[in-house]
DSSP file (Angstrom, degrees, kcal/mol; ACC not computed):
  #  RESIDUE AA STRUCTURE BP1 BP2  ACC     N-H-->O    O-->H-N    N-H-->O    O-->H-N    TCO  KAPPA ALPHA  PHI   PSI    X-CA   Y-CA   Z-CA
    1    1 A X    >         0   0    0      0, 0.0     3,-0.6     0, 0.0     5,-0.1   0.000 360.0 360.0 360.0 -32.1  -49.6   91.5  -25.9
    2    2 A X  T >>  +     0   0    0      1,-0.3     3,-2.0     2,-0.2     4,-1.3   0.970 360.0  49.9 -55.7 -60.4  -50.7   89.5  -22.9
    3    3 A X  H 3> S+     0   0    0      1,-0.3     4,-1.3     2,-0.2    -1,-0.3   0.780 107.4  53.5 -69.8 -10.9  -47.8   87.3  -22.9
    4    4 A X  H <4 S+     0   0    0     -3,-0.6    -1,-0.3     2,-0.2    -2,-0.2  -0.134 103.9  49.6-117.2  48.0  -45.3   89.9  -23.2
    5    5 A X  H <> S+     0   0    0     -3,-2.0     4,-1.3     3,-0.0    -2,-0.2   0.044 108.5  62.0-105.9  -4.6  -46.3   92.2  -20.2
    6    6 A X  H  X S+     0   0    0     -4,-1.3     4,-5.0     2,-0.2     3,-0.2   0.963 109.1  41.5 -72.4 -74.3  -46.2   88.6  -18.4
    7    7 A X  H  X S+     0   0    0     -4,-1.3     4,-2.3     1,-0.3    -3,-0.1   0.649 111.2  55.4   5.8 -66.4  -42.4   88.4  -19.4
    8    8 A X  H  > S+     0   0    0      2,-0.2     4,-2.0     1,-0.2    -1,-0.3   0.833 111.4  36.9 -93.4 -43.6  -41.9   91.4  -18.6
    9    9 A X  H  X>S+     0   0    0     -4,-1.3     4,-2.2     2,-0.2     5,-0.6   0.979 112.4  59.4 -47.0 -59.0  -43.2   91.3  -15.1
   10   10 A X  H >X5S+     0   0    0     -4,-5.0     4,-3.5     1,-0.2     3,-0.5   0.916 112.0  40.4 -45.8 -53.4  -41.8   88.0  -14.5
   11   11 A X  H 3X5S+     0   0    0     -4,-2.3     4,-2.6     1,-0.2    -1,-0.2   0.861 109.4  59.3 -53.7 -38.9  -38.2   89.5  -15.4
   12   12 A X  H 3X5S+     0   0    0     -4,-2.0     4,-1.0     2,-0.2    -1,-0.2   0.872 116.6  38.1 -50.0 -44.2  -39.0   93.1  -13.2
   13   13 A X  H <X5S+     0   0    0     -4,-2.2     4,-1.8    -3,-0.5    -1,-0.2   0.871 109.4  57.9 -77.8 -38.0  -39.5   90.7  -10.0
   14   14 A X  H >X<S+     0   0    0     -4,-3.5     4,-1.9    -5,-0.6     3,-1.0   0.989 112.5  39.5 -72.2 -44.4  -37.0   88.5  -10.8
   15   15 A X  H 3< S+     0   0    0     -4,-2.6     4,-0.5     1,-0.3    -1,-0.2   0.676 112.6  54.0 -58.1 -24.7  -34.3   91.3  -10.8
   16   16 A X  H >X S+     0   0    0     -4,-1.0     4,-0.9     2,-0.2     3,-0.7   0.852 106.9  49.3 -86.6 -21.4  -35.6   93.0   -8.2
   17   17 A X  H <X S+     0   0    0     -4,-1.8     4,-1.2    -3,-1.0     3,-0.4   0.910 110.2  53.8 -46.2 -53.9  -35.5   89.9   -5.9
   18   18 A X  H 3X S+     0   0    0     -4,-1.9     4,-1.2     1,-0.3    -1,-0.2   0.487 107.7  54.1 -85.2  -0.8  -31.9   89.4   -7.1
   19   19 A X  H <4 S+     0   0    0     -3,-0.7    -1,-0.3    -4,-0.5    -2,-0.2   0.599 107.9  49.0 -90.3 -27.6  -31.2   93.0   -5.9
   20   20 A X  H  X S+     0   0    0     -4,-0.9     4,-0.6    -3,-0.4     3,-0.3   0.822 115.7  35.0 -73.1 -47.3  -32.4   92.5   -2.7
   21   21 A X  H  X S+     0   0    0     -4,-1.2     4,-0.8     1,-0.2    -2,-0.2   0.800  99.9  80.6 -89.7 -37.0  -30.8   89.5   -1.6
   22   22 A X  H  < S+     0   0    0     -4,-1.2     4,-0.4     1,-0.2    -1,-0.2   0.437 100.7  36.3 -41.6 -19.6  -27.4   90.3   -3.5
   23   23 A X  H  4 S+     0   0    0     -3,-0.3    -1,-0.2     2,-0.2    -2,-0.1   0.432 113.6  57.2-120.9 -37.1  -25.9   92.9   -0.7
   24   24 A X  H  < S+     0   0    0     -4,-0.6    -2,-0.2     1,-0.1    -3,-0.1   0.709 107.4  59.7 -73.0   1.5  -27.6   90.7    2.5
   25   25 A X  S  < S+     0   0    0     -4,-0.8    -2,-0.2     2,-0.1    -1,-0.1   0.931  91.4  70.8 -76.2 -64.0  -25.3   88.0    0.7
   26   26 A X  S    S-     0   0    0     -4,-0.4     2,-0.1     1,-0.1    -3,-0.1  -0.003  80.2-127.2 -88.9 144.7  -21.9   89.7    1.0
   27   27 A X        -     0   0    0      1,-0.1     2,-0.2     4,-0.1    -1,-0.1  -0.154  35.6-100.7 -78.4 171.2  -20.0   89.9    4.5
   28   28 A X    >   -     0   0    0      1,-0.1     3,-1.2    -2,-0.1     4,-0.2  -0.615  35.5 -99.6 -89.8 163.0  -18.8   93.3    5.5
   29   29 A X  T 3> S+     0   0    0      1,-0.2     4,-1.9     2,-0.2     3,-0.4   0.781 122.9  58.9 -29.9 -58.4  -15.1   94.3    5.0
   30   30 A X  H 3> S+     0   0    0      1,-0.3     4,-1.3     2,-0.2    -1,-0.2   0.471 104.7  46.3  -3.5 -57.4  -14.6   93.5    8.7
   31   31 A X  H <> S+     0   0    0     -3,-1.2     4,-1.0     2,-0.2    -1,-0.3   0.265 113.8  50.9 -88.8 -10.5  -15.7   90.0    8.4
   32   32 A X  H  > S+     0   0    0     -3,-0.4     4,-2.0    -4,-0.2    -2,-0.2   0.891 113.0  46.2 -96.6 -51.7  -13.5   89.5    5.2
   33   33 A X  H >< S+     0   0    0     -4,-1.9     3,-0.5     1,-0.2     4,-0.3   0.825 115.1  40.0 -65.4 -38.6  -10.9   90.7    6.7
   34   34 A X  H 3< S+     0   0    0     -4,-1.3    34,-0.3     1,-0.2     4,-0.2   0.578 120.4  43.4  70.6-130.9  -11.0   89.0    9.9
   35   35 A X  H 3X S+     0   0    0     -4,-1.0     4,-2.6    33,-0.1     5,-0.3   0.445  76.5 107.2 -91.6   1.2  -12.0   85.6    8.6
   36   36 A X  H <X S+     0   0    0     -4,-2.0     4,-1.5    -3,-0.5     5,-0.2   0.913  86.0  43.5 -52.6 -57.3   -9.7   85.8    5.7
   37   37 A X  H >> S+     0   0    0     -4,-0.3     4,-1.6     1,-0.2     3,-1.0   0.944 113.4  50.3 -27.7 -62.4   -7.4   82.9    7.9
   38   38 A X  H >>>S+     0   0    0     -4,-0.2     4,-4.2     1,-0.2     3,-1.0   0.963 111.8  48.9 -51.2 -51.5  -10.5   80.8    8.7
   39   39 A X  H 3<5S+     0   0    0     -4,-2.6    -1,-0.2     1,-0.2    -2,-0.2   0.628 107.6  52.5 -41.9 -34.6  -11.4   80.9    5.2
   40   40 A X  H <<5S+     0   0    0     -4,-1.5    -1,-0.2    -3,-1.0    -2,-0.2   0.584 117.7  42.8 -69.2 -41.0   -8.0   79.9    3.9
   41   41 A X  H <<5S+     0   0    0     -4,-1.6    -2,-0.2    -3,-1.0    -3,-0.1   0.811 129.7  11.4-106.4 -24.1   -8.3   77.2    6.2
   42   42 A X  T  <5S+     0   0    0     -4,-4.2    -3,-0.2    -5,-0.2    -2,-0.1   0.739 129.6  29.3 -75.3 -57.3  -12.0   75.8    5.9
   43   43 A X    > < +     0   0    0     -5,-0.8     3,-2.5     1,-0.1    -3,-0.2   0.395  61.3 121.0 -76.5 -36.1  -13.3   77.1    3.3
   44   44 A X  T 3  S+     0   0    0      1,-0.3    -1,-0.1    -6,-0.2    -4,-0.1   0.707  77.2  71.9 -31.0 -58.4  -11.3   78.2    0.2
   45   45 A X  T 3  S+     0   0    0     -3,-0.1    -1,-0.3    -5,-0.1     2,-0.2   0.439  89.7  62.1 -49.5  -9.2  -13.2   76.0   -2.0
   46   46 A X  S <  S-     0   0    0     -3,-2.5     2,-0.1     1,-0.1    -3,-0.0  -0.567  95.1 -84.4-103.8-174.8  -16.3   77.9   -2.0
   47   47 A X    >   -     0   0    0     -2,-0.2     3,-0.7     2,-0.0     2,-0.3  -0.438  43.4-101.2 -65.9 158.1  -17.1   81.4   -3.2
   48   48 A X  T 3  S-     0   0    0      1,-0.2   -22,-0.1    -2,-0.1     5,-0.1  -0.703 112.6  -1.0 -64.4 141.0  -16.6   84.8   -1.0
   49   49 A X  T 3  S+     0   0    0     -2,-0.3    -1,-0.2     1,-0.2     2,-0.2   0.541  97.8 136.2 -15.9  64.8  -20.1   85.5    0.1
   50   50 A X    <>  -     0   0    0     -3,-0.7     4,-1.1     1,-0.1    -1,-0.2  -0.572  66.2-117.4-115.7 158.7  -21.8   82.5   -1.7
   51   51 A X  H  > S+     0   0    0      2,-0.2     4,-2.0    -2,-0.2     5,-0.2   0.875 122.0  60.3 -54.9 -43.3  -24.5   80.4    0.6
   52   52 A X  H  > S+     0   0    0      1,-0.2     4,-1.4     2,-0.2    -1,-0.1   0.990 103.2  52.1 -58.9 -66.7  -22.1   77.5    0.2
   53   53 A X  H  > S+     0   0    0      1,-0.2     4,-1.6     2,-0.2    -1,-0.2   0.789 110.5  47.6 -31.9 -41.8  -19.5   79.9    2.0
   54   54 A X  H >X S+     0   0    0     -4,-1.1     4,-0.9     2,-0.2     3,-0.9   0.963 107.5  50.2 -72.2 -70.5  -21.8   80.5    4.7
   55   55 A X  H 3X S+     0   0    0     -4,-2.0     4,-1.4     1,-0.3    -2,-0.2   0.580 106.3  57.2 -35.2 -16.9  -22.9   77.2    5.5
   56   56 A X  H 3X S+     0   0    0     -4,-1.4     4,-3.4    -5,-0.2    -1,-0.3   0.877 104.8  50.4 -93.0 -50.8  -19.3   76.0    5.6
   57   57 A X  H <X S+     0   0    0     -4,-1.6     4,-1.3    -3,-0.9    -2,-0.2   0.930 112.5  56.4 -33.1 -60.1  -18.5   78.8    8.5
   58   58 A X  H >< S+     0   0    0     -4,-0.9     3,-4.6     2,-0.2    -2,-0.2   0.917 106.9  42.8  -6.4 -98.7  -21.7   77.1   10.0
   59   59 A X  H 3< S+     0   0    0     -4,-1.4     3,-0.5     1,-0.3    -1,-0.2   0.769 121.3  37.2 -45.0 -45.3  -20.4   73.8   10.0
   60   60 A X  H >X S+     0   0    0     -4,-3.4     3,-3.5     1,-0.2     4,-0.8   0.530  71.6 128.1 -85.5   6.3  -16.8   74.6   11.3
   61   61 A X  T <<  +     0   0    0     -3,-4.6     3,-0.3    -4,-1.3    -1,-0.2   0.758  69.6  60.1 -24.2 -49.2  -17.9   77.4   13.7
   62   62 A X  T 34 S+     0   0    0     -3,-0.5    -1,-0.3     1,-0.2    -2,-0.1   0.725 107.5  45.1 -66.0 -19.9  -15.8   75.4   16.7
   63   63 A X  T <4 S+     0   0    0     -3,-3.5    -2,-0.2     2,-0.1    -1,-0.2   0.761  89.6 111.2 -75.3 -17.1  -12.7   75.8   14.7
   64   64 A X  S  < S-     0   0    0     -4,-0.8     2,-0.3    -3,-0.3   -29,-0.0   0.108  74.8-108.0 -33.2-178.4  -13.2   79.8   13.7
   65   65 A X    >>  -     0   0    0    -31,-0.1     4,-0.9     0, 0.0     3,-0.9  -0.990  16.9-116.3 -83.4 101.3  -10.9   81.9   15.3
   66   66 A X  H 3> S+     0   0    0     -2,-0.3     4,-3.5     1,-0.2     5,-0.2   0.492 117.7  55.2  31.0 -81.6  -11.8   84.1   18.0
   67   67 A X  H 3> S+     0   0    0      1,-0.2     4,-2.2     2,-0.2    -1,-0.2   0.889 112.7  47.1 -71.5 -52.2  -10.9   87.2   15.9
   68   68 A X  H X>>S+     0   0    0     -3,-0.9     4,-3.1   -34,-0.3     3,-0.8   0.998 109.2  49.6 -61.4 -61.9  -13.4   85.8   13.2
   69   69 A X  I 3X>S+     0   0    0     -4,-0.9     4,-5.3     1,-0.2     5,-0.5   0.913 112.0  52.0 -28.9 -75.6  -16.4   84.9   15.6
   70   70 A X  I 3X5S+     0   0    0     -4,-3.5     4,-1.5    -5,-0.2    -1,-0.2   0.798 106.7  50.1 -38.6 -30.3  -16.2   88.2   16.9
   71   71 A X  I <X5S+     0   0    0     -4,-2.2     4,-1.1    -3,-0.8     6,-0.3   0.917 114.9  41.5 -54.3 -64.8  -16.2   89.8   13.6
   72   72 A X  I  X5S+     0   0    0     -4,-3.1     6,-0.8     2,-0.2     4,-0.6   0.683 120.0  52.2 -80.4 -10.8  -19.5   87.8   12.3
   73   73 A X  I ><<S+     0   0    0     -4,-5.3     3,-2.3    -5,-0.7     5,-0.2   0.891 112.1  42.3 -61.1 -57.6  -20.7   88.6   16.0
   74   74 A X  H 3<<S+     0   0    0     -4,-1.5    -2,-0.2    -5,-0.5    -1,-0.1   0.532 112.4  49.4 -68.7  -7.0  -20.1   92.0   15.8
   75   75 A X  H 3< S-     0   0    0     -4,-1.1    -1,-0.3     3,-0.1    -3,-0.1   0.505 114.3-113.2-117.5 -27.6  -21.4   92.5   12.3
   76   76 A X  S << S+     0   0    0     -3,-2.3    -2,-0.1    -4,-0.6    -4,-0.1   0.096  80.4 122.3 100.8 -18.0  -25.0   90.4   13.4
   77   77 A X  S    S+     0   0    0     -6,-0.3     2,-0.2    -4,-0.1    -4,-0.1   0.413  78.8  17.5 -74.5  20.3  -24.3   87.3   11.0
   78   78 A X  S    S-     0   0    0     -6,-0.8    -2,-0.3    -5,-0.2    -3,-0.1  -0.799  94.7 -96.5-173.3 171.3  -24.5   84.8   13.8
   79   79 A X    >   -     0   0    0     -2,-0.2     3,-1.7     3,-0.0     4,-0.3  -0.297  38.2-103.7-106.9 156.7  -25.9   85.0   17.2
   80   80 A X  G >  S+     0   0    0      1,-0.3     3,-2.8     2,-0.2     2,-0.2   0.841 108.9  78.6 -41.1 -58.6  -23.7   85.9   20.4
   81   81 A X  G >  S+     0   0    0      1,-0.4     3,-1.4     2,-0.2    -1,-0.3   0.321  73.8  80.3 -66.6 -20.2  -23.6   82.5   21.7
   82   82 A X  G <  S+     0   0    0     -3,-1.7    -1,-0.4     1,-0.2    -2,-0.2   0.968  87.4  57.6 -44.1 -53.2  -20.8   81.6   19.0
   83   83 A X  G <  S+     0   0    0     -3,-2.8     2,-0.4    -4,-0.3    -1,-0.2   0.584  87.7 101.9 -83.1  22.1  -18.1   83.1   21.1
   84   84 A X  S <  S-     0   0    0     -3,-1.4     2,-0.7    -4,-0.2     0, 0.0  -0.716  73.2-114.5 -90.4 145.8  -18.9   80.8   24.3
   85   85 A X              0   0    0     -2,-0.4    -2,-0.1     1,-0.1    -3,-0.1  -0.608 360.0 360.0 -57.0  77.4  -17.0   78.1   25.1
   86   86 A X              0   0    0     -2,-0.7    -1,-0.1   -24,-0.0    -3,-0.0   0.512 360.0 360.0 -98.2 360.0  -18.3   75.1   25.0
């Protein structure tokens, strides 16, 4: 009986974990729409709000567009300081 309330916990956490983090994954409408260019142009090869997907925004952040920075500014998923010029 022991080992299956262990289970059963392990699974309760694990779902709730994946419930938690599943909606801070995904970009707002805003941001989809947007980055849909940048995405097209960087990116395509990963998922729509996948980690990979972020990480690729990351890396090409000096090519975004404008329209897009401002988006993932304006939305809080990367810090003001994107949209300065450097």
């Amino acid at each position: 009986m022991r080992k299956f309330e262990t289970v059963l916990s392990a699974a309760a956490v694990a779902g709730a974990v994946s419930l938690l983090t599943a909606p801070a994954m995904a970009y707002s409408a805003k941001v989809r729409q947007a980055c849909a260019g940048d995405y097209q142009s960087f990116c395509s090869q990963y998922a729509p709000d996948s980690t990979e997907l972020r990480r690729c925004f990351e890396s090409n952040r000096k090519g975004l567009t404008r329209t897009c920075k401002t988006a993932l500014v304006d939305a809080g998923e990367v810090p003001a300081r994107y949209l300065k010029k450097r």
